[in-house]
N, C-alpha and C positions, 0 to 999 in steps of 0.2 A: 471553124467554130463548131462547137456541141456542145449544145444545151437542151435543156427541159424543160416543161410548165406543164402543171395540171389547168385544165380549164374546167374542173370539176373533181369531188373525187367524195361517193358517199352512195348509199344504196336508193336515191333518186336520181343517178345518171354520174357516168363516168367518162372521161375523154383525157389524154395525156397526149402532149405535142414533142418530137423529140428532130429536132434540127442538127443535122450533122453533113458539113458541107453542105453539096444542091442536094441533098436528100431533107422534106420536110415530111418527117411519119407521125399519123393518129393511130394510138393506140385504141382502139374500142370508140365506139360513141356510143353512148345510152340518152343521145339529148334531141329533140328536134332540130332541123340543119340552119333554122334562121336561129335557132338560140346558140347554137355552138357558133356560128356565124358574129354575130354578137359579144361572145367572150374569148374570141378569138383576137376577135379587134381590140379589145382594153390589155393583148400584148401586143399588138401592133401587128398582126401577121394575119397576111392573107388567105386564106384556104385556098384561092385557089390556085395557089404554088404545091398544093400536096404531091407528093410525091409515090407514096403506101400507104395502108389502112390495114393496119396488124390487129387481130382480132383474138382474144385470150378464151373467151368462150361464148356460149348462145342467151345467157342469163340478158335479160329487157334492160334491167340499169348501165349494161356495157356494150351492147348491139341492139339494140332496137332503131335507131337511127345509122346504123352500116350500109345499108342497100342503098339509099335515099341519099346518105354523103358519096358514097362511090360515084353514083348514076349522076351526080350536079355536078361533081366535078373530071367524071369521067380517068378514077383513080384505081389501077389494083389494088384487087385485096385479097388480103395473103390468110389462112386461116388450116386448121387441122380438117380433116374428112372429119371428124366427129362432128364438130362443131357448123361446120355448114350444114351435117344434116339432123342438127337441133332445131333449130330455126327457119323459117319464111323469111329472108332478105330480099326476096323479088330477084328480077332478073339481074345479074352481075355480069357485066360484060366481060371482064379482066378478072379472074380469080382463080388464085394459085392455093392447091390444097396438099397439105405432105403429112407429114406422118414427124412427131419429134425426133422420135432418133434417128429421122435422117441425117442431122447436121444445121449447121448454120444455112441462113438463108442471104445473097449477096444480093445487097441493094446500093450498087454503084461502090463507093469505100466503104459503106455502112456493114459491120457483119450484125445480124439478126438469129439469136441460137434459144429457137425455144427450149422451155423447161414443163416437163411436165410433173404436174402439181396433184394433192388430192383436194378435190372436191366434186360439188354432186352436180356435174355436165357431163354431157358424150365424153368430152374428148378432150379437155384441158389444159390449156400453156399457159406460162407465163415466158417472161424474153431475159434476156443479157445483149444489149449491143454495146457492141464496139466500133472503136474509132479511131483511126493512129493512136493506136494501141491503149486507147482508154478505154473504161469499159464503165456503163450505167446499168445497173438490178433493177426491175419492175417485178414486183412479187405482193400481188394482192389476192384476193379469192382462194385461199387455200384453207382448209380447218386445223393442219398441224404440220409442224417441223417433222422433216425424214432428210435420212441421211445423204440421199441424193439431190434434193434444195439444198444446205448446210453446202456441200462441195460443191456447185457448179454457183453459188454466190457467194466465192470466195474472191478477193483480188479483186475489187473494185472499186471503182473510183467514186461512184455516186450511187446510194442506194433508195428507195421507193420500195418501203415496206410497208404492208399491211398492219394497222391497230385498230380491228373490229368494236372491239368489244370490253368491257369489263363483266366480270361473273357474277357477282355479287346485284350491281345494276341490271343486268340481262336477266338475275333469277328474280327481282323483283319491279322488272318494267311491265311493258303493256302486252310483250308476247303471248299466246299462248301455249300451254306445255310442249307443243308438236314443234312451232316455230322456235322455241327458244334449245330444241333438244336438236333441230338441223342448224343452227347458224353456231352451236356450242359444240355441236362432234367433230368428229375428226375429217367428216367431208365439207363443212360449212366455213365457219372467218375463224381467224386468227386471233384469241383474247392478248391483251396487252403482255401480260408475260412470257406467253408463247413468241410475241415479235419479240422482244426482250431477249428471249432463249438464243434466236438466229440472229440477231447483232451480237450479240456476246460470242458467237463464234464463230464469226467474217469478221468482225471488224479492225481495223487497224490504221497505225497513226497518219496515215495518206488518204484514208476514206473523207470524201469532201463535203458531203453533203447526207445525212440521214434525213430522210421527210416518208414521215408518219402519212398514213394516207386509208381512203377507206372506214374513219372515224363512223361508227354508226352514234345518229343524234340523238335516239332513245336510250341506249346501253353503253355508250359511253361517255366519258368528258376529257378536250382537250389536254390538262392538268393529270391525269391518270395515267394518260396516253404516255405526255411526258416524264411522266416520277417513275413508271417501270422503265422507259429506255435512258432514263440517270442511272438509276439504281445499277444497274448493271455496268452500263461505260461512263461514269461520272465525268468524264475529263470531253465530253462533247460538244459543250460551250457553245457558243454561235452555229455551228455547224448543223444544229438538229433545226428543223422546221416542222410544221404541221400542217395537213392542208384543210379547205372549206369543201361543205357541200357547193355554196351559192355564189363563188367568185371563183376567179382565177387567181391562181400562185401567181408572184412574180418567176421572170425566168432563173434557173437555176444553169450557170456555165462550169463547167468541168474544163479547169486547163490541166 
């Protein structure tokens, strides 16, 4: 089995569950541990079968509850030397720190192959795991498409791509000039056409699932999100999803 669910996915806390064989991985938590706790259970799974706790960087919406899920469940956690030392996560018992271009990380059949992204952290990944030989993209927190994203999110089977933002919304929402000129550069989110950009050049007639993710609920709307990733791959029918800040996805399986 490999699948996915977001149990969360927006700039009030982030957590992504990715089950592949006995390997059960949390991608980031930005939530308190009895609330991830809680929408954990409305997919039916238990935390404390976790198995890794992959950490993309130190920003509060995606790690601010990392130390606290480690330490209850007594789980490693895998994360960059930058990023550990962005952040106060308390004591971590089990924590493996590398460097991206070392390679994939081997979590039982699980391969784990950071990517590093631009945005305004130490030290910034995002993942590609695979699995008998499938492979699922997590690519959120970046401010722009480069040509070394574009090719290491090529050939794959399920993607989870970032749709921050729309421009037009972000230039006349509630931000002001300073936050609306970090979350729109090229170290902050991903505007709708920019994810738009990097589906249109991965994507292909075996990709299983696109889900949009990261939606900001000030500067964006669900509907925008989707009409840039038509626009581009029209023929994506069922296969696109979107996710919530305040539920969980359903599970998402890749065969």
């Amino acid at each position: 089995m490999f699948r996915f669910a977001s149990l969360g996915s927006g700039s009030r806390g982030n957590a992504t569950l990715i089950q592949a064989g006995d390997q059960l991985v949390c991608i980031d938590n930005g939530y308190a541990v009895k609330e991830l706790i809680a929408r954990a259970e409305k997919c039916s799974i238990d935390l404390s079968k976790l198995t890794a706790i992959c950490v993309t960087h130190e920003h509060g919406d995606h790690a601010r509850g990392v130390g606290v899920l480690a330490r209850k469940f007594d789980v490693p956690v895998y994360m960059t030397h930058g990023t550990y030392q962005g952040a106060d996560y308390g004591k971590l018992d089990q924590v493996t720190l590398f460097y991206p271009h070392d390679g994939a990380l081997q979590l039982g059949e699980l391969l784990v192959d950071p990517v590093t992204v631009p945005h305004d952290a130490r030290e910034p990944t995002q993942y590609v795991f695979e699995y008998q030989g499938k492979r699922l993209g997590v690519l959120t927190d970046l401010g722009c498409p480069t040509p070394h994203v574009i090719e290491r999110y090529k050939d794959l089977d399920a993607f989870l791509l970032e749709c921050n933002h729309d421009p037009q919304m972000l230039r006349e929402g509630p931000y002001p000039p300073s936050l609306q000129a970090r979350v729109g550069g090229d170290y902050g989110h991903l505007r709708n056409e920019q994810a738009a950009e990097i589906l249109s050049r991965v994507v292909h007639e075996d990709l299983q699932f696109v889900v949009a993710a990261h939606l900001s609920e000030k500067n964006n709307a669900p509907e925008l999100a989707e009409q840039a990733l038509r626009a581009v791959v029209p023929n994506l029918g069922d296969r696109l999803r979107i996710l919530k800040q305040d539920e969980p996805s359903m599970w998402f399986e890749i065969h």
